[in-house]
N, C-alpha and C positions, 0 to 999 in steps of 0.2 A: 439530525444535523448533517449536513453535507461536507467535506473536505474534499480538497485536490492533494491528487497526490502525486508523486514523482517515481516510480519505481524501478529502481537499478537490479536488471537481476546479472547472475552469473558472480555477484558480489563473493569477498573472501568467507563473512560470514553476514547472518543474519541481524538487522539491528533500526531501529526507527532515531530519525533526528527532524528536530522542528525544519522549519527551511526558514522560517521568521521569529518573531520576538514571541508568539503562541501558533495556537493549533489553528485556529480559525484561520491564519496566511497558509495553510498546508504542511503536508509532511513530508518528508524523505525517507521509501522505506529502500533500504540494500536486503536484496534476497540472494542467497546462493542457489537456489533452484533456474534451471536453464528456460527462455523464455519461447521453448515448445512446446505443444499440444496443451497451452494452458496449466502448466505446472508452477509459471512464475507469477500466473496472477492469483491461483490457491492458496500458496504461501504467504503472499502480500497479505490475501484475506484473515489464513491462517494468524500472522504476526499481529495483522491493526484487531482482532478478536479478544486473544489475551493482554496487548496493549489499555485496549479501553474495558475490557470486561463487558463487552457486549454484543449484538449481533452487526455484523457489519454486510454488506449489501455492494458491488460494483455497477454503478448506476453507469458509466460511460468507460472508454480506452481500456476496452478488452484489446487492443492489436497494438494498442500506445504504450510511450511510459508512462503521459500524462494522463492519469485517472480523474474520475469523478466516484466517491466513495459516499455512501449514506451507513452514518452510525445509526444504530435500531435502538 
């Protein structure tokens, strides 16, 4: 399954919110990790892993907020 996602890093803390009525509209993740040498898009990975309990994948917006994420 595929999701967009939105990624706020430098957030106060770490934390996932729908951005619509379910997950399939996307999600909103805030990460406190700084969005340098790819530390904010690990942690996204990191957060949407134990979120879903599964392998997660960034398929697109490695340099973006706006992702393209594949759950495994």
């Amino acid at each position: 399954m595929k999701i967009s996602v939105k990624a706020i890093p430098n957030a106060r803390k770490d934390e996932v919110k729908l951005a619509g009525e379910n997950v399939e509209e996307g999600l909103i993740v805030k990460v406190h990790a700084p969005p340098e040498k790819n530390k904010a898009n690990e942690r996204v990975i990191e957060i949407l892993k134990d979120y879903f309990k599964a392998d997660v994948r960034l398929i697109s917006g490695e340099k973006s907020r706006k992702k393209i994420v594949e759950i495994l």
